[in-house]
N, C-alpha and C positions, 0 to 999 in steps of 0.2 A: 968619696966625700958626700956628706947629707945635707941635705937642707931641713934644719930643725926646727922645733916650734918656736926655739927662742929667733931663728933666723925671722920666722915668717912674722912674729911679731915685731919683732924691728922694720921689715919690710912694710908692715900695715901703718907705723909708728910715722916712720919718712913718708907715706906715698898721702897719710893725711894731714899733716902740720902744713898750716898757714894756708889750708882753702875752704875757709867761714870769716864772715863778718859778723861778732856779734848785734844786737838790736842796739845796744848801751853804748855802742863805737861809733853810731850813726849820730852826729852833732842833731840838736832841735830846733836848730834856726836852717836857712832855707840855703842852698848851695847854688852856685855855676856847676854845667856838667863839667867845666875842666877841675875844680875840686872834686868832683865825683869819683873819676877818673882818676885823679891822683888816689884819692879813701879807699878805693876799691885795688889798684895795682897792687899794694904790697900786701894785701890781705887773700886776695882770691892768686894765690898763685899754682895754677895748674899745669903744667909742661904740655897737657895736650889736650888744652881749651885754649881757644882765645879767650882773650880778656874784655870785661864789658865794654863797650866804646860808645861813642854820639850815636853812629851810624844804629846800632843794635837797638838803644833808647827810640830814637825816632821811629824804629821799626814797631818797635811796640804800642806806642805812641798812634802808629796807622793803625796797627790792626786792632784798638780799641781795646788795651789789656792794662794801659795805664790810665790815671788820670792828665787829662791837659794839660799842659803847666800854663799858669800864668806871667808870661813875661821870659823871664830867662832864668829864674831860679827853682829850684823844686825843691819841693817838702821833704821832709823825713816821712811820709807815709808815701810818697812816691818810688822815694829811693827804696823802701821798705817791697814796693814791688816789684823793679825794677830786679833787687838782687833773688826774692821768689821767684821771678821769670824765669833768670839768668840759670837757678840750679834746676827747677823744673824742667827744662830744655834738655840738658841734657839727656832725658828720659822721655819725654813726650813731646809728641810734637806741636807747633803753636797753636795748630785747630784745637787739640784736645786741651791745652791750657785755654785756649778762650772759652770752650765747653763748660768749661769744669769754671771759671772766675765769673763768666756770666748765670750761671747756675747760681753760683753764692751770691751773686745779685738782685737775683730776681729777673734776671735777664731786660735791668735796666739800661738805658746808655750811660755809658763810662762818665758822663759830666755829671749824671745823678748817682756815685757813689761816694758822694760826700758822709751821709750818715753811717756809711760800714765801712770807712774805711778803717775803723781801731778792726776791725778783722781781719786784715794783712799783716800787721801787727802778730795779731794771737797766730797764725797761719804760718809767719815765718821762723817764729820761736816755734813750733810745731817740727817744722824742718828741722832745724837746728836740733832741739831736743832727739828725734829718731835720730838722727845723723850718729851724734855722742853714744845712744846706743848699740846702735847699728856698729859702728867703729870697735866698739867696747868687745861687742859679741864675735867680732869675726876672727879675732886669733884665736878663739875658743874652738872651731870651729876645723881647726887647724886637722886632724886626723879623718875628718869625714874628705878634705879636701888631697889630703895627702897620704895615700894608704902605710901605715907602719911597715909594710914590705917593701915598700918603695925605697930600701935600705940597700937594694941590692943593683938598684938604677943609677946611672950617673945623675950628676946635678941639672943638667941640664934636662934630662927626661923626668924628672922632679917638676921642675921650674915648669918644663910644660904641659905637665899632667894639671898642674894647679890653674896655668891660664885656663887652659879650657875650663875645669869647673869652676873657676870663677865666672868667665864668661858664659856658660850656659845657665847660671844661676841672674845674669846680666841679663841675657836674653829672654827669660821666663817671668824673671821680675817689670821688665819691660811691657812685655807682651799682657800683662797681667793689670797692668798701670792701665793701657787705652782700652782695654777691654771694659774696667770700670769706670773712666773715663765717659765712653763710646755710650753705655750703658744706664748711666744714672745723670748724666749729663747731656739730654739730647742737645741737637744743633739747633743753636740759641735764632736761626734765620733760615729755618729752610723754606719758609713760604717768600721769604722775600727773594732767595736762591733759586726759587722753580720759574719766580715770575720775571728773573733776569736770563733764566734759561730760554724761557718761551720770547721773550722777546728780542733776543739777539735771532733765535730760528725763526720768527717772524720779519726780521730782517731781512736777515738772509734771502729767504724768500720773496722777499717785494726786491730786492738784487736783483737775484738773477731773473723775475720776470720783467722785470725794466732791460737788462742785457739783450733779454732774448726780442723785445721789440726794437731796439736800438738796432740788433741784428738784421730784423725783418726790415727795416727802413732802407 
């Protein structure tokens, strides 16, 4: 038995339907996260991602990748980063999305990205856009992944000859993301980071020589 090209594109077919949200499905008046959450479930559905939640939102929220909300509702340019976050993520990690969004800032704080925010916007229709290509290209791709000899392998030795090069193709493209990241993105606080270094081991410090007189006593 083979696994064909027409298999592997049915396979690309199922593994990507219904996880994107378009920009134009995001309502323009302001939401509760539990509408959010409901907008988001039947749309982003991934068998091996969790689903966006409060808990995630707020996490982003701390680490300063969102804007604040005001009150209990949030914008459609929020939600608009929110679900950037959400697919970023899985490829990088938060440091390098905060790299990378404080960068397109100006390495503002998050409460003064009022004037770019139609740049989330442009940015997530960017994702989406590559995604559709991306998508488009990869049963194209189908012989470089699957050797024509591999005719003479059972389906299973098939099946696993493609994880892997899919996944070292995952791995390389990954590795590839924080490196440009890493690189063109410095760390949007490292002077504020050196002087929470130096003053926790300054701490430290007046510790244990407080300890060591408390011991002499």
């Amino acid at each position: 038995m083979n696994l064909s090209s027409n298999d592997f594109a049915e396979l690309c077919q199922s593994a990507f339907q219904n996880t994107t949200i378009s920009a134009d499905a995001i309502p323009s008046i302001d939401l509760y996260m539990d509408q959010i959450i409901t907008l988001t479930e039947g749309a982003l559905v991934n068998p091996h991602e969790r689903p966006l939640t409060k808990t995630m939102v707020n996490n982003y929220s701390k680490d300063g990748l969102i804007k604040p909300v005001k009150g209990k509702k949030y914008s459609k340019e929020q939600i608009l980063q929110m679900l950037l976050i959400y697919n970023l993520k899985q490829t990088l990690a938060i440091a390098d999305i905060k790299r990378v969004f404080h960068g397109i800032y100006e390495n503002k704080p998050v409460a003064e990205w009022e004037d770019k925010l139609p740049e989330f916007e442009h940015l997530y229709q960017l994702l989406l856009q590559k995604q559709e290509e991306n998508r488009r290209l990869i049963p194209t791709i189908y012989d470089k992944i699957i050797s024509p000899s591999s005719e003479e392998k059972s389906l299973q030795e098939q099946a696993a000859a493609a994880i892997i090069a899919l996944c070292a193709v995952s791995a390389d493209a990954k590795l590839l993301a924080s490196t440009l990241a890493e690189t063109y993105f410095p760390d949007p606080e490292p002077e504020k980071k050196e002087k929470n270094k130096e003053k926790k081991k300054k701490n430290k410090e007046l510790t244990s020589e407080e300890e060591q007189e408390n011991g002499a006593d």
